[in-house]
N, C-alpha and C positions, 0 to 999 in steps of 0.2 A: 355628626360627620356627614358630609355631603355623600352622595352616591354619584360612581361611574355611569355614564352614558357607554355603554359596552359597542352600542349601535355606531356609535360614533368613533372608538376607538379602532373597530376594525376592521373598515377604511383604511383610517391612517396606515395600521400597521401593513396591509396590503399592499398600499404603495410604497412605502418604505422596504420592503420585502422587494419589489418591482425592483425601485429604484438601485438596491444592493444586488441584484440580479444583473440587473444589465449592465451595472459597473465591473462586476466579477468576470460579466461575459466578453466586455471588451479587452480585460486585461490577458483572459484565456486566448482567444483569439490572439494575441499579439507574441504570445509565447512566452508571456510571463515567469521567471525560475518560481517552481509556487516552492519547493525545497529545497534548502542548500546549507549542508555541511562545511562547515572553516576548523580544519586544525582539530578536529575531534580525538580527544587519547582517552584510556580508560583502562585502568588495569585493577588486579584484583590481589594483592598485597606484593608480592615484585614480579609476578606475572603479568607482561604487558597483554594486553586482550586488542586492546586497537592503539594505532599509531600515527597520529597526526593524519585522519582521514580527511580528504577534501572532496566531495563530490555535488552532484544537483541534480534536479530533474526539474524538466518544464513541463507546461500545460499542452498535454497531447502528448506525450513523451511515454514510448514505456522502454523503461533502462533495466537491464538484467544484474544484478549483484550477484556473481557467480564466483564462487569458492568450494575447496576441500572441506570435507569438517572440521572445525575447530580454527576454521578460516577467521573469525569473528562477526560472522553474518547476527548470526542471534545477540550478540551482546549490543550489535550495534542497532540494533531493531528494537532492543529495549531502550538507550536513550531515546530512541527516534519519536518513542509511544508515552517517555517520561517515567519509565517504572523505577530509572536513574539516572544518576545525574555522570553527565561527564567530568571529567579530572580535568580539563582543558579544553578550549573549542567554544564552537557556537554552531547552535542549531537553531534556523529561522527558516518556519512552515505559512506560508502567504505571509513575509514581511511580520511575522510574528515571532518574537525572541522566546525560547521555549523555558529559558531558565526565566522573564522577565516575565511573561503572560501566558504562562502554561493553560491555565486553560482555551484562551484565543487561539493556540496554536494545537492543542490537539484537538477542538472542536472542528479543526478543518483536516483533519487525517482521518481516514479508516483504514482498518486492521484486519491480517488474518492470520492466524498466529500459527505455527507450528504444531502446538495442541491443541485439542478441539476443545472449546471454551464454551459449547451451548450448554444449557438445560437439558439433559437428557430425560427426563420426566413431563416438561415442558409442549406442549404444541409445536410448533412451526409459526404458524401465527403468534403466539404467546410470548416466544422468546425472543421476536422480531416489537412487538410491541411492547415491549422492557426496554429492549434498547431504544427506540425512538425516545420514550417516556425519560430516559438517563438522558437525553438532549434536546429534552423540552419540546416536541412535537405530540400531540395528540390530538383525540376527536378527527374529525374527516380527511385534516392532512396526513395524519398517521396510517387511515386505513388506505387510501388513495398510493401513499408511496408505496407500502407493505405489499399490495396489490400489485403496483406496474415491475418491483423488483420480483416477486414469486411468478409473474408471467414472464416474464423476458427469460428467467433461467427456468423455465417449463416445469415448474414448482405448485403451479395454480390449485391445483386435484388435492396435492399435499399440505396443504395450510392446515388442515384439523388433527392432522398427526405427528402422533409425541415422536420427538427426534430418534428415540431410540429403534423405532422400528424404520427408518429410514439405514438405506446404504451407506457406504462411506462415500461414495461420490456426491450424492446425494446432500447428504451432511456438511461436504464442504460447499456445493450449494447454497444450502442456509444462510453457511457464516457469510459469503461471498455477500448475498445477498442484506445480510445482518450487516454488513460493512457501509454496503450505499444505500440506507434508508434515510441519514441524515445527509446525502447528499457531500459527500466530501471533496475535498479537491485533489487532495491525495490519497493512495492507496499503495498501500502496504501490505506483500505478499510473502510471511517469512515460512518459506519448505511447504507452501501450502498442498503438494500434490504427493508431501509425502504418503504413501501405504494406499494410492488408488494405482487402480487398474491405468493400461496403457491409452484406456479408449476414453474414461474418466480425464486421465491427466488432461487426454490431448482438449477434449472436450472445457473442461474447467480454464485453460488456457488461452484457448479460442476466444471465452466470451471475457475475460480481463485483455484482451487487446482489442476489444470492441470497446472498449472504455474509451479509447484514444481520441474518435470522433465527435465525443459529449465534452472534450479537454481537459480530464482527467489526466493528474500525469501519477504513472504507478513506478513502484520501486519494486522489483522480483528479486526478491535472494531464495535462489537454489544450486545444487553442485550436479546439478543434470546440465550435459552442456548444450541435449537439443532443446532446453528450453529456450534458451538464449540465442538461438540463432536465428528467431524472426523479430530482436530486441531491434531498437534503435540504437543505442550504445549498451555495448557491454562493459562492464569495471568488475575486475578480475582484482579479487581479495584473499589476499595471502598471507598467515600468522601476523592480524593486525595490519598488516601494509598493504595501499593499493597499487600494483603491479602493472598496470595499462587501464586505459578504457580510450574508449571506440566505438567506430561501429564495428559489426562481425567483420566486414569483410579487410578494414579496415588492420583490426588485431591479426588478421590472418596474416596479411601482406606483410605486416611490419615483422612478427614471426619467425619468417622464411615460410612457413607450414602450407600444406595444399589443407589444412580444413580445420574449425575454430577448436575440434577437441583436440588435435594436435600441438594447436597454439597452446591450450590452455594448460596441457599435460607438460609440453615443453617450459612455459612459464610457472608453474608451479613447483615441478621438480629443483629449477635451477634458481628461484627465488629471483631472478635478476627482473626489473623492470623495464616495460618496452614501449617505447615512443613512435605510436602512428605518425604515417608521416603527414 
């Protein structure tokens, strides 16, 4: 059996990595939909859970998915991640059909889920380089991203320590950072600021809408409604159905309301749907 010239392969693969690069970058640049929901329903034996959802988010784009509890944010967050399948619909993540080539399509999403999902026993580093290694990055790329994501969220100090002696802020840190070590194009935020502090929250929030400048486009589902007020469009989800989306100021107007939790409290109460103008 012949042997690999390794020397020679990785080259190639360099520039093919380049070349996939700069294609992605132009399409990001151009505002790309990298997600988009068609007609998505899901129910869980004649309880409807979601109801013909149609929504999207493009490259740069950070959209708030704001609902009540039991709005269907979490159910819908799990087909979004594949954990199930929708009753009906289509969900395509960069031009990738999620029922047809699930893996292509969730390889370009990251996740932060509701519960905290790390290794508590685990390092900081350790559990960030599990995940990389689950999408095939290792050796100097792996330590290089691990790196520029644990600096950017002021994490650097903390890489040698097991997650459990870390904060809760702290923690969603991590996973935040757990999320874009493979570089995704979408990101996925479901409650993530549930059980932190005001200063946490604001803090953890800040740095996912700094995402928007690298053309990341994120999805945020939470039922806080200042998180949603420095979104780009908000879409307002009600038992299954989506009820508006907008921009804030845009939901406001249409409303009648002087301010978006107004809107939001009015729109939910009365179930009735509203069209920005």
């Amino acid at each position: 059996m012949s042997s690999v010239n390794m020397a020679a392969v990785e080259p190639t693969r360099a520039m093919a990595d380049s070349v996939a690069a700069d294609t992605e970058a132009q399409a990001l640049a151009a505002g790309e939909v990298l997600l988009s929901v068609r007609g998505v329903s899901k129910s869980y034996g004649a309880r409807p859970a979601l109801k013909g959802v149609d929504l999207e988010v493009r490259a740069g784009e950070f959209v708030a998915l704001l609902g009540p509890n039991g709005a269907g944010k979490s159910t819908l967050f799990q087909l979004l991640t594949g954990l199930f399948n929708a009753d009906a619909g289509e969900v395509h993540v960069c031009g990738q059909n999620m029922r047809v080539a699930p893996v292509r399509a969730l390889g370009r999403i990251g996740v932060v889920f509701q519960q905290m999902t790390l290794d508590m026993d685990l390092s900081v580093e350790a559990n960030l380089v599990f995940h990389a290694r689950l999408h095939g990055i290792g050796g100097a790329q792996a330590k290089a991203r691990i790196a520029d994501a644990l600096a950017r969220l002021g994490l650097a100090e903390r890489r040698g320590d097991r997650v459990r002696e870390l904060s809760g802020g702290n923690r969603r840190k991590v996973e935040l950072a757990r999320a874009l070590v493979h570089q995704p194009s979408v990101l996925l935020m479901d409650e993530a600021t549930v059980g932190l502090d005001p200063a946490s929250r604001r803090h953890l929030l800040d740095e996912v809408l700094g995402l928007r400048a690298s053309g990341v486009g994120v999805l945020w589902a939470s039922h806080l409604v200042d998180e949603a007020e420095t979104a780009d469009r908000v879409l307002v989800l009600h038992k299954g159905e989506l009820l508006a989306q907008g921009t804030p100021a845009d939901l406001v107007a249409a409303s009648g309301c002087a301010t978006l939790a107004e809107a939001f409290l009015k729109m939910t109460r009365s179930g009735q749907a509203v069209e920005p103008a």
